[in-house]
C-alpha positions in Angstrom: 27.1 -13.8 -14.7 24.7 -13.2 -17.6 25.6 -16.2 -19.4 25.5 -18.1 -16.3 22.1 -17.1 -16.2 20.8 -17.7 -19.3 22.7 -21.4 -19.3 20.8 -21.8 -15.6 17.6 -21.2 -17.6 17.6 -23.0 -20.0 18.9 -26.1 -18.1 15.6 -25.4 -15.9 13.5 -25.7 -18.9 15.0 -29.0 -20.0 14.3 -30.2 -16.3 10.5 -28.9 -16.8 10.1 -30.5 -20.1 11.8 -33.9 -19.0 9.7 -33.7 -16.0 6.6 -32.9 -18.3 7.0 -35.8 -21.0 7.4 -38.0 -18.1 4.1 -37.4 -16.8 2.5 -37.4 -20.0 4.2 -41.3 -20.7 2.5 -42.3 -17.1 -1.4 -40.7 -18.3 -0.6 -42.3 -21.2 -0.1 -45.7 -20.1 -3.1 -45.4 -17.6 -5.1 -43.9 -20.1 -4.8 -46.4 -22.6 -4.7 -49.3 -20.4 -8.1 -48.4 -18.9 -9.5 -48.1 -23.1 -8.1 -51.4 -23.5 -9.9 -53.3 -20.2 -13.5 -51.2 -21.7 -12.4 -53.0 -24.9 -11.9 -56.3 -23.1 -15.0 -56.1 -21.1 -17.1 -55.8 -24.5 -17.9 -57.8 -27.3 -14.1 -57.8 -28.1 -14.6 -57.1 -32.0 -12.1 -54.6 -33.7 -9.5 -53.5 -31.1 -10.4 -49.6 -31.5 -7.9 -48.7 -28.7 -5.6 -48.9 -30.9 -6.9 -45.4 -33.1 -5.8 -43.4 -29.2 -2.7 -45.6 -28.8 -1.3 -44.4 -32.1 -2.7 -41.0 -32.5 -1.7 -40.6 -29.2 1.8 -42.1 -29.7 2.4 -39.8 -32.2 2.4 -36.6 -30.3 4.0 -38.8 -27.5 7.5 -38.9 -29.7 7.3 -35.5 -30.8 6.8 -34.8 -27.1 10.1 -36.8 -26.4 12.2 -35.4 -29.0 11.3 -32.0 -27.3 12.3 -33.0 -24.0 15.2 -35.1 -24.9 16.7 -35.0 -28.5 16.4 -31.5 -29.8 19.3 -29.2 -29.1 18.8 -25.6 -27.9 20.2 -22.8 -30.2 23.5 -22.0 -29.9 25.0 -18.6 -29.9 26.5 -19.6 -33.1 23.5 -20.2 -35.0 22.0 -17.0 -33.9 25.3 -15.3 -35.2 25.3 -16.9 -38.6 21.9 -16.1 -39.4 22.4 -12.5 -38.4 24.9 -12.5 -41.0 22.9 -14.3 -43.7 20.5 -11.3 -43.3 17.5 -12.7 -45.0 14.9 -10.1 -42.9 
């Protein structure tokens, strides 16, 4: 039952943080689309929107590695580093 629960739990997390980067793609998206019409409805000049969109975009990938590319710790790994004993 305890591993059940601690497999439940962190499945839940990976829900929240799918759920999470999901919602940070959409107020991304508006975000930057409504810096991009303030752009169009100046001068034009140098498209400075594009400083947000890839600062932004940045910690938009990390966020999706996060939520779908990073691999939680396995039992394993805790094991082996108990037994390198580097504390």
């Amino acid at each position: 039952m305890d591993n059940y629960q601690e497999r439940r739990e962190a499945a839940v997390e990976r829900v929240k943080a799918k759920r999470d980067f999901k919602r940070h793609v959409a107020v991304y998206v508006v975000v930057n689309l409504f810096l991009i019409g303030i752009w169009a409805l100046g001068d034009g000049g140098f498209f400075w929107p594009i400083i947000v969109i890839l600062g932004w975009g940045v910690g938009l990938l990390l966020n999706g590695w996060d939520a779908y590319l990073k691999k939680p710790i396995s039992e394993e790994a805790i094991q082996r580093e108990i037994e390198r004993g580097d504390a």
